[in-house]
N, C-alpha and C positions, 0 to 999 in steps of 0.2 A: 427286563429292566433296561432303561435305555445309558447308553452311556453319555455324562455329559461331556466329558472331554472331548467325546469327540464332537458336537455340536458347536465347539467353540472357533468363531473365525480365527482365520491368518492373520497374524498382526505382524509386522518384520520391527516394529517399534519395540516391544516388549515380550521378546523371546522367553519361555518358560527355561530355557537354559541357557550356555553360554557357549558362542561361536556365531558365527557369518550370519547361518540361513537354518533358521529357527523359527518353530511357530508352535502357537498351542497357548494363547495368551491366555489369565484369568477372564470373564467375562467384565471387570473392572479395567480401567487403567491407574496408575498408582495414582493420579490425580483425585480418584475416585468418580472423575464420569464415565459416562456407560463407553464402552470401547467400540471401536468406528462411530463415534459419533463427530467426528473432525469436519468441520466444514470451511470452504474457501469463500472469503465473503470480500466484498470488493465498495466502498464507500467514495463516490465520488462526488465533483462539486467546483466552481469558480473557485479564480482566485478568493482568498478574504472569505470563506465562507465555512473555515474553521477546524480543517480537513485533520491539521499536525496538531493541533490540540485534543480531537477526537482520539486521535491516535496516542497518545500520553494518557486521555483519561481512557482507553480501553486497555493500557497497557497497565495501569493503575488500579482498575477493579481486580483485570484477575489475579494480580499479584498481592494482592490484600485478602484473596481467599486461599492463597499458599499456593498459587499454579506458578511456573520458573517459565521465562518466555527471553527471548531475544526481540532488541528495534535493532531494525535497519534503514537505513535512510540512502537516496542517491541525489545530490547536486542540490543538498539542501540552502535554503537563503545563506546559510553562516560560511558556506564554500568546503565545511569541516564535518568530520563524523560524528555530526547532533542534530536532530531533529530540533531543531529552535521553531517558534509559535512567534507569531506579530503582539501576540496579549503580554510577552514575557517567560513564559514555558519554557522548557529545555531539556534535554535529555540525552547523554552519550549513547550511538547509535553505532552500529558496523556499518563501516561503507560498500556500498553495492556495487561490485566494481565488472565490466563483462564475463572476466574469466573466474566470479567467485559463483561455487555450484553450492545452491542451498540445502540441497540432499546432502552434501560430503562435510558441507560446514554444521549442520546439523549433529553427522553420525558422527563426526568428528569431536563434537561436547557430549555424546554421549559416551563416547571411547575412553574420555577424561573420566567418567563422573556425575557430571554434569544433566541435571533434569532439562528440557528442554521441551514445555506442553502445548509451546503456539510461538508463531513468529508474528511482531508487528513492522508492517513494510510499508514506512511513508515513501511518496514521491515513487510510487510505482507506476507510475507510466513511463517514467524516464529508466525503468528495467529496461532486460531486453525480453524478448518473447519465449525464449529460454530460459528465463528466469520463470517467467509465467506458467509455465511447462511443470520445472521443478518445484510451482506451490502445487502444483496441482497433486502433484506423487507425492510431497509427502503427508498429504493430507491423506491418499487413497492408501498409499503402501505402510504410513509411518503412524498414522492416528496423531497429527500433527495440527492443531490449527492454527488456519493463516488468514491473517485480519491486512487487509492491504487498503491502502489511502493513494489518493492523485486525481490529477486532470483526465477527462473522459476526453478532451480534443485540445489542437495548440493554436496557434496565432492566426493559420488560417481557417480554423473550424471543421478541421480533419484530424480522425482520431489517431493518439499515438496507437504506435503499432502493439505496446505492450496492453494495455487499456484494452483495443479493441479485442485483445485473446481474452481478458479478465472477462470481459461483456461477454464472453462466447464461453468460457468454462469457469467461471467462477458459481458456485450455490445460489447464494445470494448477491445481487447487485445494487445497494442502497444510493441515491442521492442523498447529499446532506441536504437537511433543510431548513439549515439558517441563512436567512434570505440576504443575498449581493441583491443590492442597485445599480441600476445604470444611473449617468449623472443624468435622463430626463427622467428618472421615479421608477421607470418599467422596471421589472426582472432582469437583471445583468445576468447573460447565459454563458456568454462567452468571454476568450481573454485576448485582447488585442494587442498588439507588440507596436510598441510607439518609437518611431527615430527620426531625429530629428523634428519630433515634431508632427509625423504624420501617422496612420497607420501603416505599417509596411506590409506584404502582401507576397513577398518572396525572401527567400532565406534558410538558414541552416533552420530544423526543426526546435532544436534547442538549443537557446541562447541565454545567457546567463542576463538577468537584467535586477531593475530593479521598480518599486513604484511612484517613490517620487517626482514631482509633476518636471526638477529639472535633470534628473537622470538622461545622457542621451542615450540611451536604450532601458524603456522602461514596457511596462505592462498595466493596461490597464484595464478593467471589467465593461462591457459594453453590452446593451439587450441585444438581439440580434436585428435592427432597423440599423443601428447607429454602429454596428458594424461593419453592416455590407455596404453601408454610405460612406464609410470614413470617418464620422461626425463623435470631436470628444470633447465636446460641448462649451460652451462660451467660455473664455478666457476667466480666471479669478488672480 
């Protein structure tokens, strides 16, 4: 006869008893999906192309089939711990701050209580790569999934640093695909950082801006022609 116990992975998520460093999970998780099936999956995309709202309705499905998840958000438009959406959306979010460790903030709501089946993490590229690190464990050590949103590159069309670890260990790596414009029709690919008036070209990576045509630091969606020209297009 074969034993199934012992057949059954490590899970450090859902210890069959209780203490630190336990293992011996059911072949379920109490969510009821199949255990290690956790995956890091990474959705990116322009500005305006619907990134924090994706991240509200994905946060929205699984919690409507009883799964318990956290958003987190870092240097959202509202300046505050919310994921706000340009369409109107909103959602109280935990701020991402350097020294917050997603592993400890995790075990630390389970310590409570607290169910905790998936993290949703808008504006992850403005993580740090340590951060990127710890979606990665606790999706592998914890049966944890981690659904993350943000810009794949910034002003000057160089990836954030967190971004580019998501591209390099995340599962899956989805483009959205509601389609940005540039102001000549093409594909807007990129996001241009506007001051005074022109495209800027050097500077801090992340700047706080806004989109408004009279913002003096704003951001605007560019195809990659009218990028690398500077060109944002005829006056209105």
């Amino acid at each position: 006869m074969t034993d199934d116990s012992a057949l059954s992975p490590t899970c450090l998520a859902h210890p069959a008893s209780a203490g630190p460093d336990h293992a011996g999970c059911t072949p379920q998780r109490r969510d009821g999906r199949p255990l290690h099936a956790a995956v890091l999956k990474y959705f990116w995309g322009p500005m305006d192309c619907g990134k924090s709202t994706m991240a509200l309705q994905m946060n929205y499905n699984h919690a409507r089939q009883g799964r318990r998840g956290l958003v987190l958000t870092r240097i959202d438009r509202s300046l505050g711990p919310r994921v706000t959406t340009r369409i109107g959306l909103a959602h109280d979010a935990i701020e991402v701050t350097d020294d917050l460790d997603l592993v400890a903030l995790v075990r630390g709501r389970w310590a409570e209580g607290v169910r905790v089946d998936y993290l949703i993490c808008d504006e992850a590229c403005f993580y740090t790569v340590r951060h990127v690190e710890q979606m990665a464990e606790l999706v592998d050590s914890f049966d944890v999934d981690v659904f993350a949103f943000g810009l794949a590159t910034d002003f000057r069309a160089e990836m954030f640093p967190a971004a580019r670890r998501l591209f390099e260990l995340a599962d899956e790596v989805t483009r959205i695909q509601v389609e940005v414009l540039c102001w000549c029709g093409r594909e807007g690919l990129l996001n241009a950082r506007v001051v005074g008036g022109a495209v800027a070209r050097e500077g801090e990576q992340v700047v706080i801006g806004d989109t408004v045509d009279d913002a003096q630091v704003r951001y605007q969606v560019l195809c990659r022609r009218h990028h690398r020209t500077g060109d944002l297009g005829p006056m209105t």
